[in-house]
C-alpha positions in Angstrom: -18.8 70.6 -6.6 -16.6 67.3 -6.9 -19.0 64.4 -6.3 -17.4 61.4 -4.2 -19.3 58.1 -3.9 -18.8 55.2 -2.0 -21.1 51.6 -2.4 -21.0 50.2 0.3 -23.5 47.3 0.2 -25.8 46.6 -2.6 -26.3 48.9 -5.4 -28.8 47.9 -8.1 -31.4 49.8 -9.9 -32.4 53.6 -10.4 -29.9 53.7 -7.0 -27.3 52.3 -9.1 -27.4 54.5 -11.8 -27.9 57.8 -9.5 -24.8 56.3 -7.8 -22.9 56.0 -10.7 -22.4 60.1 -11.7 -19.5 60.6 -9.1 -16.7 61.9 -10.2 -14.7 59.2 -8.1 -16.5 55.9 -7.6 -15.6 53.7 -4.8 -16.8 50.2 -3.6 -16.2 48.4 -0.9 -14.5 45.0 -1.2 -17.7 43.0 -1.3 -20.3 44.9 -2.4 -21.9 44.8 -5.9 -23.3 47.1 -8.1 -25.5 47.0 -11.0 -28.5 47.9 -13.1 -30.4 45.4 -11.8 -30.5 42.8 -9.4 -29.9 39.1 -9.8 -33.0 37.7 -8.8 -34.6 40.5 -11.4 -32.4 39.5 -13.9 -33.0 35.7 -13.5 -36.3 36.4 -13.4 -36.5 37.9 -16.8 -34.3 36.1 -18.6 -35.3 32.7 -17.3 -39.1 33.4 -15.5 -37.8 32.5 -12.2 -35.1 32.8 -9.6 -33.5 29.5 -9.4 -30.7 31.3 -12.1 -29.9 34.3 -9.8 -26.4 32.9 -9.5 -26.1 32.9 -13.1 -27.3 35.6 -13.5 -24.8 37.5 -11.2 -22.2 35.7 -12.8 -22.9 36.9 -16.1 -23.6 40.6 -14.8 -20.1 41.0 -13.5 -21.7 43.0 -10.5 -18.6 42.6 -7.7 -16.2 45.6 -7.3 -12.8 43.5 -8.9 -15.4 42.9 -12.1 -16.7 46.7 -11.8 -12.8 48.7 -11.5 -11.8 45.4 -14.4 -14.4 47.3 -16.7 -13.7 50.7 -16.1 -16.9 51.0 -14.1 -15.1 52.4 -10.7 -12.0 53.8 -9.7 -10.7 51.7 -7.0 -11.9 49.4 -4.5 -12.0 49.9 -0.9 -10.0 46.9 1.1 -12.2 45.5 3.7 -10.8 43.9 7.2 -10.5 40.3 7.2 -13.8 39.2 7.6 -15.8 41.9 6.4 -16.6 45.7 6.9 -19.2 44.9 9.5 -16.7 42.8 11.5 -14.3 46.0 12.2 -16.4 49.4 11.7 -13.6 51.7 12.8 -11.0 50.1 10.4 -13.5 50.6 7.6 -14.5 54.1 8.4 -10.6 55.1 8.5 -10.3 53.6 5.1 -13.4 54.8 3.6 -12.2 58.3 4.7 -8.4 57.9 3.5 -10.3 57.5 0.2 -12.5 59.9 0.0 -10.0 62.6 1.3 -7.5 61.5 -1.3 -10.2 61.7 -4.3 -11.1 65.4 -2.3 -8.1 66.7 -2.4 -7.6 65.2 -6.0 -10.6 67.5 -6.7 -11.3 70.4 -5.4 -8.9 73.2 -7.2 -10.7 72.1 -10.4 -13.3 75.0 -12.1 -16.7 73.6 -12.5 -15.8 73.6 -16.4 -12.9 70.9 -15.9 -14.8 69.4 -13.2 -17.6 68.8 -16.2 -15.6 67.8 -18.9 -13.6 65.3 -17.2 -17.0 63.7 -15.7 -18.7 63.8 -19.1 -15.3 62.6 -20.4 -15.5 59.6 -17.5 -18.7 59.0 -19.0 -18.6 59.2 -22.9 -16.1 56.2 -22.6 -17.8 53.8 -20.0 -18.9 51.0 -22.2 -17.0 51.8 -25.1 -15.1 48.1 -26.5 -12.1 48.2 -28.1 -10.1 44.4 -29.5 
């Protein structure tokens, strides 16, 4: 079964990870995504939240950041404004994208469906100069 996922807030932790297996990933505009939250992240690093800005910058967490590092598939455009400030518009998007990545999908046998996820996977994080 072709596994479509879409963030469309704030993705962080265990969440974030179990988010992270579809075989399209999708984020809205401005959402983020990540391992762990800022204010976690300050908090280790630095014993306190004052740095959670920092330490959002230096997690690359927003969706241009996420699809720059291979992390995502696309990003989602959001109405001027934000999601929340035209529902409808969003929802017709957010469905143009996951019909797309369906139809993209679903002829595949569960054997290429596996291989190109564990394919996906294999390279997320890999550097190369």
């Amino acid at each position: 079964m072709p596994i479509i996922t879409v963030i469309v807030g704030e993705g962080a932790s265990g969440g974030a990870l179990g988010i992270g297996v579809g075989d399209r990933v999708y984020m809205l505009e401005n959402t983020w995504y990540s391992v762990i939250s800022p204010e976690s992240c300050s908090s280790i690093l630095w014993r306190s939240w004052e740095f959670k800005e920092q330490a959002a910058e230096a997690l690359k967490l927003t969706a241009t950041d996420m699809k720059k590092q291979k992390l995502i598939d696309d990003i989602i455009p959001e109405p001027l404004g934000g999601a929340h400030h035209d529902r409808e518009t969003t929802f017709k998007s957010v469905e143009k994208y996951i019909t797309k990545a369906y139809n993209e999908l679903k002829d595949l046998s569960t054997e290429d469906l596996v291989m190109k996820r564990m394919d996906k996977y294999s390279k997320m994080g890999e550097y190369k100069e």
